[in-house]
N, C-alpha and C positions, 0 to 999 in steps of 0.2 A: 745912796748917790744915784743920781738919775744917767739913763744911758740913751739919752732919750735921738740922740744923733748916733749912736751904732746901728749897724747892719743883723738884724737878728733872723738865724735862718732856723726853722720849722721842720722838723725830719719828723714827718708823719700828718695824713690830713682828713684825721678822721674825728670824731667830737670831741677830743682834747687838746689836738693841732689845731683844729675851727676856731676853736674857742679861745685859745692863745691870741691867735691872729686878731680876733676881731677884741678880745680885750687889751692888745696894747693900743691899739689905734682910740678906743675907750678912752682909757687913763692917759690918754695924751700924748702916746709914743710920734715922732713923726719921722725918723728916720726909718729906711729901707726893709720890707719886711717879704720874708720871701718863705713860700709854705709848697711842700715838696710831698704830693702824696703819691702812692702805690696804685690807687684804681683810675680809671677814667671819668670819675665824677666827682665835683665838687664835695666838699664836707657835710656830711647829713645824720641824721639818725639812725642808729641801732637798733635800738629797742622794740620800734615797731613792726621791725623784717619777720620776726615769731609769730605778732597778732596781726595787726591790721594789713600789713603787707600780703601775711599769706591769704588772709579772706578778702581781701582786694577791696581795702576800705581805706586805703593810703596810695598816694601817687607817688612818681620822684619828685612832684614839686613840694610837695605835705613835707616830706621827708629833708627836706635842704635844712640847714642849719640857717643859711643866709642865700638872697636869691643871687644868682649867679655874678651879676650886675655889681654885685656889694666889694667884691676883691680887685679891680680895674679903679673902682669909684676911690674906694680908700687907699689906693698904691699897694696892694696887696698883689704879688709878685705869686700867682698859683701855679705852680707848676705839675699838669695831672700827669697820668702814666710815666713817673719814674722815679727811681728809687737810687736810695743812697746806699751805695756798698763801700765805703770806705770813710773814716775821720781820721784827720790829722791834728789832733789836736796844738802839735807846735808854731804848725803854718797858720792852723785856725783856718781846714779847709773841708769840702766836703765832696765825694768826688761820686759821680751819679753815674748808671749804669750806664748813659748815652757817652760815657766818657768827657759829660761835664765837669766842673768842678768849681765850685762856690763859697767865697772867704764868707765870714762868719768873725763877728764880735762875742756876739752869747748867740747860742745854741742853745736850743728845747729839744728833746726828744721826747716826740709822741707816736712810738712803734707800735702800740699796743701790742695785743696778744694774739696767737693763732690756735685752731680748733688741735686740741691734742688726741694725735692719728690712734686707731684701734690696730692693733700690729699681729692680722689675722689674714689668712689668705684669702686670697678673694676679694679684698679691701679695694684695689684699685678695679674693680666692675663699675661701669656705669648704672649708676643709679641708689652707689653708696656715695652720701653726702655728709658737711660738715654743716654748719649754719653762721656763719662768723660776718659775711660780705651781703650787696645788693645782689650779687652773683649766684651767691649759692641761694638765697631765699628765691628768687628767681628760677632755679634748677627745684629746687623744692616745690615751688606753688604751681609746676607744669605736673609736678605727679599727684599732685591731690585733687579728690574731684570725688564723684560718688561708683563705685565699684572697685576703688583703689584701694590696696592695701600698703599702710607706714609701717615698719619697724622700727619705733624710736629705740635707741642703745646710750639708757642713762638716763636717770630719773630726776634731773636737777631741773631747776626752773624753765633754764630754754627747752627740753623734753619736754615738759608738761605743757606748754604753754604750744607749743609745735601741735601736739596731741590734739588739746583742744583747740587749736584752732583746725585739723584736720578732718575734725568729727564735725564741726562747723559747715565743712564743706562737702560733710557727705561721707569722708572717706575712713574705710576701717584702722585703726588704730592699736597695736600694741604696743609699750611700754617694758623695754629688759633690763632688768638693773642688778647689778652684782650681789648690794647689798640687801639688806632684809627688809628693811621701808627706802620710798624713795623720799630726796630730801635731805639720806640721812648726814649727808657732811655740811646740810647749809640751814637745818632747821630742828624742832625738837619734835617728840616722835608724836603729841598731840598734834601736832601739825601737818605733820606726816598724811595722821592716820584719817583726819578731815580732808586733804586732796585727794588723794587715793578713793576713798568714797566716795566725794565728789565725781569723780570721773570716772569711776567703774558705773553709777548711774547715768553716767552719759555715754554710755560703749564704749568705754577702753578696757584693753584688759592688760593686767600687768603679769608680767612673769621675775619673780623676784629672787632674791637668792642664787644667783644664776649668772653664770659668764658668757661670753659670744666665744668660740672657738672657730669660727669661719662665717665667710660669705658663701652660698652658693650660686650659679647662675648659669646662662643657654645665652649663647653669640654675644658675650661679652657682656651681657647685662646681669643685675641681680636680680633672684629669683626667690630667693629665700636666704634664713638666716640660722646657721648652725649651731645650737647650743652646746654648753660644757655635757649636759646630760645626754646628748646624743641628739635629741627630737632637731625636727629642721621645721621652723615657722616662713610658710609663704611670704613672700611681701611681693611688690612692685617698687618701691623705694626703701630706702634704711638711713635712718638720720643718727650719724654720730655723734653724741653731746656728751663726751665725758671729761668735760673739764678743760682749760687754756692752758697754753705755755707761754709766759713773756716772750719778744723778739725784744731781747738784750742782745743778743749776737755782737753788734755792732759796740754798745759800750764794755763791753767784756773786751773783745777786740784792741781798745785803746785805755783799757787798764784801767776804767773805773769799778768801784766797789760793784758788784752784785752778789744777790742770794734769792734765789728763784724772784728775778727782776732787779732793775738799779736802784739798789737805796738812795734815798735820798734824806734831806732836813725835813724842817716845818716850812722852810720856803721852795721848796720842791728842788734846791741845789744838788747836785750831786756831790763826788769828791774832789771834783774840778769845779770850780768857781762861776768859773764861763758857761757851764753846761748843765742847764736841768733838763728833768726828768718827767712827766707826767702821765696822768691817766693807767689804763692796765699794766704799764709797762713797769710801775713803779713797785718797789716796796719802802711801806712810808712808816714814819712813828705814829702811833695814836696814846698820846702824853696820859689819857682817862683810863686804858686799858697799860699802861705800862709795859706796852710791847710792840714792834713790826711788824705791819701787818701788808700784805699785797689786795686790794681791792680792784674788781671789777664793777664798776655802776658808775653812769652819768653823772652820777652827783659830786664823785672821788673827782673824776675829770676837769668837770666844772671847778671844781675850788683849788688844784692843784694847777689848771690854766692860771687863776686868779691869782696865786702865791706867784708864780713865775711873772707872770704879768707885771704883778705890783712892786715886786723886787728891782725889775730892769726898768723901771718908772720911777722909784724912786720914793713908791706910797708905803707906806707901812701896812703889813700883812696883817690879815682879818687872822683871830684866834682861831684855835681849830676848830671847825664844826662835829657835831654830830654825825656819822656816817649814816647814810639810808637810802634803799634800794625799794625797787617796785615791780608785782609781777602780776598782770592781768590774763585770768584764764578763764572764760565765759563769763560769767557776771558775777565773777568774782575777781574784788583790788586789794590783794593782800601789798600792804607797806611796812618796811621793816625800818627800825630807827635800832641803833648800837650795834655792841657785840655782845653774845654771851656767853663769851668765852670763858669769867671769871664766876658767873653764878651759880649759887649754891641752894637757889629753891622757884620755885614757876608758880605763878599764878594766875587763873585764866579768871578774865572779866565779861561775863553774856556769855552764851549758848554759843555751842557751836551749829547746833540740829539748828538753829533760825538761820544761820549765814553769814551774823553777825556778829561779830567776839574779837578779843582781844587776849594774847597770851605775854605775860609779861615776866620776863627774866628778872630775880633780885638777888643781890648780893646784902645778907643782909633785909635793911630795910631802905634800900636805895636801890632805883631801878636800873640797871643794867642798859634791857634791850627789849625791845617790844615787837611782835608779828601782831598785827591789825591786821583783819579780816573783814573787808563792808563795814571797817571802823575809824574816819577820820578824825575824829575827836582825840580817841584816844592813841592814836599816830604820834597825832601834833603836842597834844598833852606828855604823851610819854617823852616825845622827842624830848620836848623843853626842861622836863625832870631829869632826863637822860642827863642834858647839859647842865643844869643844878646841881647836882648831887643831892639834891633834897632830900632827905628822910620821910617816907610815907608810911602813914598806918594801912596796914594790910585789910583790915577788915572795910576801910571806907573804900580802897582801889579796888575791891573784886563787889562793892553793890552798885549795881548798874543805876540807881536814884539817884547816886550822889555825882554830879558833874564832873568833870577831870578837872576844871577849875576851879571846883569844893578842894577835891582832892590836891590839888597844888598848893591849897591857900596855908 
């Protein structure tokens, strides 16, 4: 049923709130739409605040989702610097820090997620940062430069990607990560073990194995960074990347389902009818992997704006896609399609010494999930097998001759 004359309000206005907005005006919504974000800028990109932003190869206008102009033109109601602290779901109301407060037909929540703090003394120094906003990438790309020193704290993608972009600019770089390779809770250890070298050839150096047990610093600034072993590494900045927390707050608050985020459907509904859910902030089903899963990536955002979207339009929801993420670290575009959460053998297609390769998760003889490495082909290929279930011969997917459209056929 179409809601195409209700008031639909936006609690969050970052690429999944963006993208709400501007897809019900898409699918034809034309009643009242009102998008309520936390910073003082319009709806933009993420992604790039690691790479292009920190080497100053991205503007704020690069970076808009839609140019400013686009939210006034389509009756989009943007409301920046404020936040929602309170939902009434009986009234159907929403009440904003300024002691606003805004009825509401269907609700989206697009809170995402916040940088999850390192809980060591020292922490609040100037010059310990997180990387989540235009803000903090902004407070980051003032300390890098050539003679600076980073302590990245966490070896996950935005670390590595921090990293190289720092050595980019000149500036020393190390790398602390708890565990024994970095990567290790979002990749497999061949994967690992090719960044890691990658970027020890490029002057990083990692310290692995290893906890942060303090900041230290001189007039309130950080100065260095105290390991569990004792030793204290200099820095001039320390970038904290270990991992997001959902801002559920808010739906916990008024009694919807959550578990580390708001569950929701296949149409990104929550347990309130009236109220979805999207982007970081979510934990969704993935129907292929037979389980709930919380995803952070552009791509989750984009299709779960698109479910919420289409639901209060009236359109029937697209199946579920494929999950897939992407992380550019010097001149290399690693693109990930699936999960491999369930697989039970790996097979790597190309070399990794040339650059180019592809590592692919199978369950069986059906592909899982794929890491591409300076591998489009086989991205796209795998994605689309990903979503087939096709059964593949193993020996025709690992010879680089035979095309990934041989191999699909």
């Amino acid at each position: 049923m179409s809601e195409t004359g209700a008031h639909v309000v936006i609690v969050g206005a970052g690429h999944a709130g963006g993208s709400a907005a501007a897809f019900l005006r898409q699918y034809g919504f034309t009643g009242p739409i009102t998008l309520i974000g936390e910073e003082v800028i319009a709806p933009y990109q993420r992604p790039p605040l690691s790479k292009a932003w920190l080497k100053g190869e991205a503007d704020a206008d690069s970076l808009m989702l839609k140019p400013e102009s686009f939210y006034p033109e389509h009756q989009i109601d943007l409301r920046l610097h404020q936040k929602a602290v309170k939902i009434d779901r009986f009234a159907k109301t929403v009440t904003l820090n300024n002691g606003g407060v805004v009825h509401y037909d269907k609700l989206i929540l697009a809170t995402g997620a916040r940088a999850r703090p390192l809980p060591a003394p020292g922490a609040d120094l100037y010059g310990v940062m997180s990387l989540r906003n235009a803000m903090d990438a902004e407070m980051l790309k003032a300390s890098l430069g050539k003679g600076k020193r980073v302590a990245v704290i966490g070896g996950g993608y935005i670390g590595l990607e921090a990293a190289a972009s720092a050595r980019a600019l000149g500036a020393e770089a190390v790398v602390i990560e708890v565990m024994p390779r970095v990567l290790a809770r979002v990749a497999c250890e061949q994967l690992s073990t090719f960044f890691q070298d990658y970027h020890r050839a490029r002057g990083v150096t990692f310290e692995l194995n290893v906890g942060v047990t303090a900041f230290e610093g001189e007039n309130g600034r950080v100065t260095g960074v105290k390991l569990a072993d004792g030793r204290v590494l200099p820095c001039d900045a320390a970038l904290v990347g270990i991992g997001a927390i959902p801002n559920d707050e808010l739906a916990q608050e008024v009694g919807l389902d959550c578990a580390d985020g708001v569950v929701v459907d296949l149409n990104a509904q929550t347990s309130d009818p009236d109220i979805f859910a999207i982007g970081d902030l979510t934990r969704r089903p993935m129907p292929l992997y037979g389980r709930e899963v919380r995803l952070e990536s552009v791509a989750n955002a984009l299709e779960q704006a698109k479910q919420a979207a289409s639901v209060i339009t009236g359109r029937p929801v697209a199946p579920p896609e494929v999950t897939w993420n992407w992380s550019d670290q010097y001149d290399l575009k690693l693109q990930i399609a699936g999960l491999s959460v369930d697989a039970d053998a790996i097979l790597v297609r190309g070399d990794p010494a040339s650059g180019r390769f592809a590592i692919f998760h199978l369950k069986g003889e059906v592909i899982r999930a794929v890491e591409a490495v300076n591998a489009a082909p086989e991205f796209m290929g795998g994605k689309q097998l990903i979503a087939s279930q096709k059964p593949i011969v193993r020996e025709r997917l690992a010879d680089t001759t035979v095309s990934m459209k041989e191999v699909a056929a």
